[in-house]
C-alpha positions in Angstrom: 129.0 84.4 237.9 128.0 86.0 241.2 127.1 83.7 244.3 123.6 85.2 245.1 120.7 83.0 244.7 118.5 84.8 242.1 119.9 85.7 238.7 118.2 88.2 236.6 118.2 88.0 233.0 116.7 90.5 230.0 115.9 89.2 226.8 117.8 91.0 224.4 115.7 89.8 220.7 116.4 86.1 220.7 119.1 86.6 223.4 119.4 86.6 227.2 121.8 88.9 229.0 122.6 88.5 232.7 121.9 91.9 234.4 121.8 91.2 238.4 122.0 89.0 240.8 120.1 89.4 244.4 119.9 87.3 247.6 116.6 87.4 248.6 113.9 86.5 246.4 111.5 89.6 247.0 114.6 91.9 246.6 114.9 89.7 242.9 110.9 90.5 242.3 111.3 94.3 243.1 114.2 94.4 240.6 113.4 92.6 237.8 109.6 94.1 237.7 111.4 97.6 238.0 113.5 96.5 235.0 111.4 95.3 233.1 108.8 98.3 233.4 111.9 100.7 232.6 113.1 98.6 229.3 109.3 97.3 228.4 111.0 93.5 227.5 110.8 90.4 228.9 113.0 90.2 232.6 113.4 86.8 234.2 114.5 84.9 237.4 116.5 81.8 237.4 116.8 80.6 240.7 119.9 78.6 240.7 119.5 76.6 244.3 115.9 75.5 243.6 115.6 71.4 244.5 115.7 69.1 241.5 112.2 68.9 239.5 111.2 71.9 240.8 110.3 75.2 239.0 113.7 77.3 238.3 112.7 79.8 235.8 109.7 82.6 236.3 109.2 85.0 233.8 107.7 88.6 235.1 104.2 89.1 233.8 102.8 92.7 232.7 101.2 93.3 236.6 104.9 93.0 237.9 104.4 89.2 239.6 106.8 86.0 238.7 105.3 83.5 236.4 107.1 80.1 236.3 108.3 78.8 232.7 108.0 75.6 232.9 111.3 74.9 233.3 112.5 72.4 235.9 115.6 72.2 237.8 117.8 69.2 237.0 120.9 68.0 237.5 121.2 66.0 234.4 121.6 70.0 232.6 124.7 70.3 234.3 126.2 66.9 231.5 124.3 68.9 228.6 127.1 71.0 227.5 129.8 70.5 224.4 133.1 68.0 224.0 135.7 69.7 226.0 138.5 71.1 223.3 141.1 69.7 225.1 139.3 66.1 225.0 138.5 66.4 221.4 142.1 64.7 220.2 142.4 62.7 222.5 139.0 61.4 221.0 140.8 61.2 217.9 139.0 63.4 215.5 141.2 64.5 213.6 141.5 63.5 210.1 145.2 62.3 208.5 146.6 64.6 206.1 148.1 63.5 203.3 150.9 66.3 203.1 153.9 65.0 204.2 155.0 66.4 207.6 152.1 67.9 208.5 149.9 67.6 211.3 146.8 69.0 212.8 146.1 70.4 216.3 142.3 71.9 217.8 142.5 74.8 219.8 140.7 77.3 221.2 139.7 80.5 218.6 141.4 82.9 221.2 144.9 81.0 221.7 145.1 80.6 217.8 143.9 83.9 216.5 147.1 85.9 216.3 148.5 83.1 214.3 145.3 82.8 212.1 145.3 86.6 211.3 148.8 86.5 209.6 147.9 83.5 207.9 144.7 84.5 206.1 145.1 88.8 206.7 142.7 90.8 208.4 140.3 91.9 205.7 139.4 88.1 205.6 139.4 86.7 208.6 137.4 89.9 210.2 134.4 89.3 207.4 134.6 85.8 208.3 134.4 86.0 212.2 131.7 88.9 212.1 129.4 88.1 209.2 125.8 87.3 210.0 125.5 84.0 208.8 122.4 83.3 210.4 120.1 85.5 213.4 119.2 81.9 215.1 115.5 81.9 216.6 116.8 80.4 220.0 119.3 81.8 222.6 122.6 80.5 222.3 124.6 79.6 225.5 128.3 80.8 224.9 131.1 79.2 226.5 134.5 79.2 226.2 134.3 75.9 224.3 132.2 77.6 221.4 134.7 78.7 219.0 137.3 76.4 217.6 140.3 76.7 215.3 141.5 73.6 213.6 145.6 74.7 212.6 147.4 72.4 209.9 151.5 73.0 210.0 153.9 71.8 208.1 157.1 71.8 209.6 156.1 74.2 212.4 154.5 76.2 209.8 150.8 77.2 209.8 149.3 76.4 206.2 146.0 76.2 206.8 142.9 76.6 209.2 139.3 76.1 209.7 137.3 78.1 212.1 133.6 77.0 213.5 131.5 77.7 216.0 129.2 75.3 217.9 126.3 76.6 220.7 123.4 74.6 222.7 120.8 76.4 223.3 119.9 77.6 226.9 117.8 75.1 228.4 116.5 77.6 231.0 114.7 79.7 228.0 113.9 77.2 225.2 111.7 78.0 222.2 110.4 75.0 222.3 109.6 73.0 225.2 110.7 69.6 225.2 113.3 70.4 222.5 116.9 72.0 222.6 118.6 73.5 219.3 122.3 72.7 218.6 124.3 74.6 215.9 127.4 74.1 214.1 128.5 77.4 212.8 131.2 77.6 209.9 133.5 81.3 210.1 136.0 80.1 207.6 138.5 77.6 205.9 141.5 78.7 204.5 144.4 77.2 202.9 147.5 78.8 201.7 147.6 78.6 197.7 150.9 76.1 197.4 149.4 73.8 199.9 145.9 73.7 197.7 144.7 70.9 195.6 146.7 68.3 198.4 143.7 67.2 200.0 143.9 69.6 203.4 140.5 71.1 203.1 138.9 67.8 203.0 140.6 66.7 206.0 139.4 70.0 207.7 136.1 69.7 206.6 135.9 65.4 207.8 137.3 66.9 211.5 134.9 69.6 211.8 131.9 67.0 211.2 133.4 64.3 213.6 133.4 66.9 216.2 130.0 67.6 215.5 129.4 64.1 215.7 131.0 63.5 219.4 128.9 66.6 220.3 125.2 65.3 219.1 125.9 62.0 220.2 126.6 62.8 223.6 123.6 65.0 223.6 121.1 63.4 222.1 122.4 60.8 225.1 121.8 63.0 227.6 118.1 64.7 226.7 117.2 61.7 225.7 117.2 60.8 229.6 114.7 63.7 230.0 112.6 63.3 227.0 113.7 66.5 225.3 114.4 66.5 221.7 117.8 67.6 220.3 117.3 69.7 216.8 120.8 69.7 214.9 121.6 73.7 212.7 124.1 73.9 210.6 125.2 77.7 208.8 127.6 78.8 206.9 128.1 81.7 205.0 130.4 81.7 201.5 132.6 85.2 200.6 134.0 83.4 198.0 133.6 80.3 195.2 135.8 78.5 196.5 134.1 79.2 200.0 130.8 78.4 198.4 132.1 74.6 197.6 133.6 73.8 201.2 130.3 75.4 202.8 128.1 72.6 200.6 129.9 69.7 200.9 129.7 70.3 204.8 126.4 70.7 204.8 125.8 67.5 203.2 128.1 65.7 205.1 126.0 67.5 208.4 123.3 66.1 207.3 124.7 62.5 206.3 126.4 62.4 210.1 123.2 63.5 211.7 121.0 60.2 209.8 124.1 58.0 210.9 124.4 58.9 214.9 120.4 58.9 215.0 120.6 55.4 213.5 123.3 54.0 215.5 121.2 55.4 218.9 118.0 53.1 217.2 120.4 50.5 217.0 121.7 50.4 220.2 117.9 50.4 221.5 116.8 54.3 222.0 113.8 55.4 221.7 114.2 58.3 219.2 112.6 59.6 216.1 114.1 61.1 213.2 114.9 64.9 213.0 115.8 66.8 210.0 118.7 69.0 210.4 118.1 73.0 209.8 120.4 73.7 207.0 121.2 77.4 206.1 124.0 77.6 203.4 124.2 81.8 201.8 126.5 83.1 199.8 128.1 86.4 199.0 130.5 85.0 195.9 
């Protein structure tokens, strides 16, 4: 991300794409007025040095002048992010297999995808990655932490995998203020067809929802600080029956984990009310 002081973004439907950074703020003005006259869309400036509980965000109105957001500068955004990857074992969420020999590593989508692809073939694991499960009403904040491959071996052997996504949505440009959307994102789980029926895409399915589970806990933590509301998503989209099975009993078990971490924060003497999950479950079986 570049080291000047202003960053311009353009919203992009229910997305916001960095276009420029400037220096000076009247040099920002003059640019993101002239872009946003030139694309006729919404062009804002986030103004990444403004002092804490201050405005951070202006949006440019139609007469070419900065309108603030609402949005505040904080430092507490800065803890409002996902469990690392690399943290995520240690953490132990990983579910035992009952295979014998097996095990179960989390990586990142990029450092497994190689692997993945000659495990489940192109065709499949192209429709999975690409599909439009779900056009989410809030901007997503991508990170390298977003996409995660759960890989079962068995003696060195991949056998099976589970890919998800998770995103937070960009505090700076909420659609909602006072609330901030997570979403846990199912691609695909595949297992190879003599390692089926031996319990593996259960124990997929249990460590996807535990990471889930570290990730809204820790959030919900975290905004509760500043008042802000957390809203838990969960998507998936089924190309097949047995696809179709996998993406419901996640969804349940989504919603199940969502009632027990809410609970646990009442317990433990948090102020916080009860939010239904967003559940969005389509198939193409």
């Amino acid at each position: 991300m570049p080291s000047n002081r202003y960053h311009i973004y353009v919203q992009e439907d229910t997305s916001y794409q960095f276009f420029q950074s400037c220096r000076f703020w009247q040099e920002a003005v003059t640019c993101a007025s002239s872009k946003q006259t030139q694309l006729n869309t919404r062009v804002y400036i986030f103004d990444t040095d403004a002092n804490t509980n201050t405005e951070d965000v202006f949006r440019i109105d139609e007469g070419g002048h900065p309108v603030s957001n609402g949005h505040l500068a904080r430092s507490l955004y800065q803890q409002v992010k996902l469990t690392p990857i690399n943290e995520l074992t240690l953490l132990g969420v990983t579910e035992p297999l009952i295979l014998d020999n097996a095990v179960m590593t989390v990586l990142p989508l990029a450092d497994a995808y190689s692997e993945i692809h000659r495990l489940c073939g192109a065709e499949e694991l192209t429709q999975s990655l690409e599909a439009e499960v779900l056009a989410s009403p809030f901007s997503r904040s991508y990170h390298e932490e977003n996409d995660i491959a759960l890989m079962v071996y068995r003696d060195e052997q991949l056998v099976a995998t589970a890919v998800f996504s998770r995103y937070i949505e960009d505090h700076r440009f909420p659609v909602h203020r006072g609330e901030l959307c997570y979403e846990l994102s199912l691609h695909t789980v595949f297992v190879s067809s003599s390692f089926r029926r031996q319990g593996i895409a259960t124990s997929l399915a249990n460590t996807i929802i535990n990471i889930a589970r570290n990730d809204l806990k820790h959030l919900h933590l975290r905004l509760l600080e500043a008042n802000i509301r957390l809203m838990p998503w969960f998507s998936a989209l089924a190309l097949t029956p047995g696809g179709e099975a996998i993406c419901g009993i996640l969804s349940e078990a989504f919603t199940d984990m969502n009632d027990d971490v809410i609970e646990e924060l009442m317990d433990d003497g948090w102020a916080i009310s009860y939010q239904d999950p967003v559940i969005f479950v389509e198939s193409m079986a």
